[in-house]
Structure formats: structure tokens, C-alpha cells
Rosetta silent file (secondary structure, phi, psi, omega in degrees, C-alpha in Angstrom):
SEQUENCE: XXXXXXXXXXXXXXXXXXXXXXXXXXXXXXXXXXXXXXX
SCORE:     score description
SCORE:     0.000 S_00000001
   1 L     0.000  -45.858 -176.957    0.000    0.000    0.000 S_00000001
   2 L   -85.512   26.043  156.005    2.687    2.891    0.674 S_00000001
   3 L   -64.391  -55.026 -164.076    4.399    1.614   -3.087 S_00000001
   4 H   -32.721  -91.101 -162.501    1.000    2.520   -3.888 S_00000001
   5 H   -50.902  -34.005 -171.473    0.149    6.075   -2.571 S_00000001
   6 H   -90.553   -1.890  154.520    4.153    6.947   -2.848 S_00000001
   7 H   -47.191  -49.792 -138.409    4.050    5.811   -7.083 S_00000001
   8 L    52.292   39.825  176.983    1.020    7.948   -7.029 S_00000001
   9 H   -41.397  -55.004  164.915   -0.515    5.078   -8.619 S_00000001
  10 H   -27.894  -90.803 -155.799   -4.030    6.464   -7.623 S_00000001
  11 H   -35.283  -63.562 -171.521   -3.912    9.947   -8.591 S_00000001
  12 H   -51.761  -32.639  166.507   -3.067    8.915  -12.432 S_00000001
  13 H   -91.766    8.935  175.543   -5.608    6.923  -12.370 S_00000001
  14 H   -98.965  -17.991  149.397   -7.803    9.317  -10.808 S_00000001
  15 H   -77.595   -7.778  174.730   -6.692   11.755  -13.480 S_00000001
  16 L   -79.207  -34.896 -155.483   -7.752    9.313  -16.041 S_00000001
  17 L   123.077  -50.215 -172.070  -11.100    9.788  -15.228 S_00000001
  18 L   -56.818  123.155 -157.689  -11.607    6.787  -12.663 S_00000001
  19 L   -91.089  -33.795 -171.014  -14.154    7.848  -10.022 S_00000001
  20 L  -130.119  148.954 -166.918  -13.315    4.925   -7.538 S_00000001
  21 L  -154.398  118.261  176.993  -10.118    3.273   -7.762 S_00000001
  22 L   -95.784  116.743 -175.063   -9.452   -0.275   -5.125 S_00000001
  23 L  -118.141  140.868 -127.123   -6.168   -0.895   -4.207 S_00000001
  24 E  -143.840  111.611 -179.066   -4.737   -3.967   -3.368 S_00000001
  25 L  -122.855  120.779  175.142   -1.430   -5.111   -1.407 S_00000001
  26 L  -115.257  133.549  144.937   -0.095   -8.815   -1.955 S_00000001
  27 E  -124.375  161.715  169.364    2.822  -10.088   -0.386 S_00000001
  28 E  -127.990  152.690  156.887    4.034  -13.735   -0.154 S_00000001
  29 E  -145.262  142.699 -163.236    6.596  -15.400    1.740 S_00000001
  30 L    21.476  -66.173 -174.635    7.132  -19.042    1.449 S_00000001
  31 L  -139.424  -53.369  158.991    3.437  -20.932    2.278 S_00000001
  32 E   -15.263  103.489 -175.713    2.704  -17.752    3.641 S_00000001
  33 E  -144.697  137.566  167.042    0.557  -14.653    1.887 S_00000001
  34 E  -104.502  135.806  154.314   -1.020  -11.316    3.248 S_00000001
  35 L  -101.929  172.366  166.733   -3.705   -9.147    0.926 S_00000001
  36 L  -158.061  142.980  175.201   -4.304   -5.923    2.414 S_00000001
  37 E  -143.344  156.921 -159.732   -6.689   -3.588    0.723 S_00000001
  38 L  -153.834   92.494 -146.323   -7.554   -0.377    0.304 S_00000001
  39 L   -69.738    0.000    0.000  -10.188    2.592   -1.029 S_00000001
């Protein structure tokens, strides 16, 4: 999530036009995986 917001990943796509935009954090580690999400 902060790659997200410090890419400004959003924003472009919020300058695109996109009224809602869901963001999405995966990590894995071995057998192991976290999502995290985010509006």
C-alpha cells in the first residue's frame, strides 16, 4: 500500500477519469501470503 500512494498510482488513475479506484497489497513469503486492501 505505501508503493502505492508513494508511485502515485491512484492519482493517475484518478486523473484518467476513474471515479473509484481499489487498491490492493499482496505479499508472499514461502506458504505464507497477506492481501491488504484499500479505497
Amino acid at each position: 500500500m505505501k508503493q502505492i500512494e508513494e508511485n502515485g498510482y491512484a492519482v493517475v488513475l484518478n486523473g484518467e477519469g476513474m471515479q473509484i479506484v481499489h487498491k490492493y497489497g499482496i505479499a508472499c513469503y514461502k506458504k505464507t501470503c497477506k492481501v491488504v486492501y484499500g479505497r
